[in-house]
N, C-alpha and C positions, 0 to 999 in steps of 0.2 A: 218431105226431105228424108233422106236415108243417113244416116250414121251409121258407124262402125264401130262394133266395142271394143277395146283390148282382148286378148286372150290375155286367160288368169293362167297359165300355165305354159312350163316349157315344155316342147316340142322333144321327143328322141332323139340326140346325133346319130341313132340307126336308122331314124325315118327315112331318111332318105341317101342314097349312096353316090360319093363323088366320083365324076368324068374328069374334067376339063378345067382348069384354071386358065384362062386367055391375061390376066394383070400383069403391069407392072408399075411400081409405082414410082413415075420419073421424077419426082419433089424430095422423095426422101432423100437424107443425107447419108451417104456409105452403106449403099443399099444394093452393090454389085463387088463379087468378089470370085477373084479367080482358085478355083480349089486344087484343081489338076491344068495341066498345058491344055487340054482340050473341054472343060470344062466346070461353068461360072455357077454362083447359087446369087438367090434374088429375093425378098420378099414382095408379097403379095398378098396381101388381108392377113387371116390365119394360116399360107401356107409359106412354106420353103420352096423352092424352084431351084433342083438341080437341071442343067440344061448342060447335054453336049452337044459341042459347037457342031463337030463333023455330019453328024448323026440324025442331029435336031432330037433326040429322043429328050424326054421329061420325065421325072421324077418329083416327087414330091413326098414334103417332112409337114405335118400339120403341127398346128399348135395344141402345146399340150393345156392348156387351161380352155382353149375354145374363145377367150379374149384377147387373140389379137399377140403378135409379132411387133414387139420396140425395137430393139437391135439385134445384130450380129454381129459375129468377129470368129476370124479366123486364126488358129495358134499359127505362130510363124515355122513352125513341124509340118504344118496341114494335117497333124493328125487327129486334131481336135475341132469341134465349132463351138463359138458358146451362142446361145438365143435366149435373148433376154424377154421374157413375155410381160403384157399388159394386164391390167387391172388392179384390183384394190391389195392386195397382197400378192404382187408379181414375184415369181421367181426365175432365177437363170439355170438354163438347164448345159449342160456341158455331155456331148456327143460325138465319141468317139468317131474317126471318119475315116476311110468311106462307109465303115458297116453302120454308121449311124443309131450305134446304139448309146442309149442312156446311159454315163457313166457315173454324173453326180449332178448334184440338185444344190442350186444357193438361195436362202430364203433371202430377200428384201425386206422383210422386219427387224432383221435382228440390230442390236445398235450399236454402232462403230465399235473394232474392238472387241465386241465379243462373237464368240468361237462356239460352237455347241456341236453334240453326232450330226444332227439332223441337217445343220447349213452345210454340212461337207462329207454327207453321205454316209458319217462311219469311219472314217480317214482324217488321218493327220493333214495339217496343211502341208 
């Protein structure tokens, strides 16, 4: 009889370089959202899926923790996205859009009510 042991160790996310994400996940709840007239975002495991429609071209936003994609939402500006990530100390990251860059970080631990630099990047509410 052959067994398999665990690997004791994690793997490099440079190991190996991503193509192709084919997902989508049709169970999720609020899990398509229109960002421009021609152009939806979606999650899919760890990633984002910008898709335009005309075009079919894809893009893609990974997760920043590597654990996994809980929600999204769109600011009613479209200037913004927030992505809420999974795991034991999740946090929401809030990215500027379309340049999709990082603009501030919310930690998930902190407890109701309280305000600190770090859940608001440095910035007042």
């Amino acid at each position: 009889t052959l067994v398999s042991t665990p690997v004791s160790h994690k793997l490099s996310p440079t190991l190996l370089s991503f193509h192709h994400s084919f997902g989508y996940d049709l169970l999720r709840r609020c899990n398509l959202y229109v960002v421009e007239p021609d152009r939806i975002m979606f999650i899919s495991g760890n990633l984002i899926h910008f898709l335009t429609l005309s075009s079919g071209e894809l893009s893609y936003l990974r997760s920043t923790s590597g654990q996994g994609i809980g929600a999204l939402a769109v600011h009613p500006s479209r200037q913004y996205i927030a992505v809420a990530e999974k795991g034991t100390l999740p946090v929401i990251n809030i990215f500027t859009y379309p340049r999709l860059k990082l603009d501030r970080v919310y930690s998930s631990h902190l407890l109701p009510g309280r305000r600190t630099e770090d859940s608001l990047g440095g910035r007042e509410p």
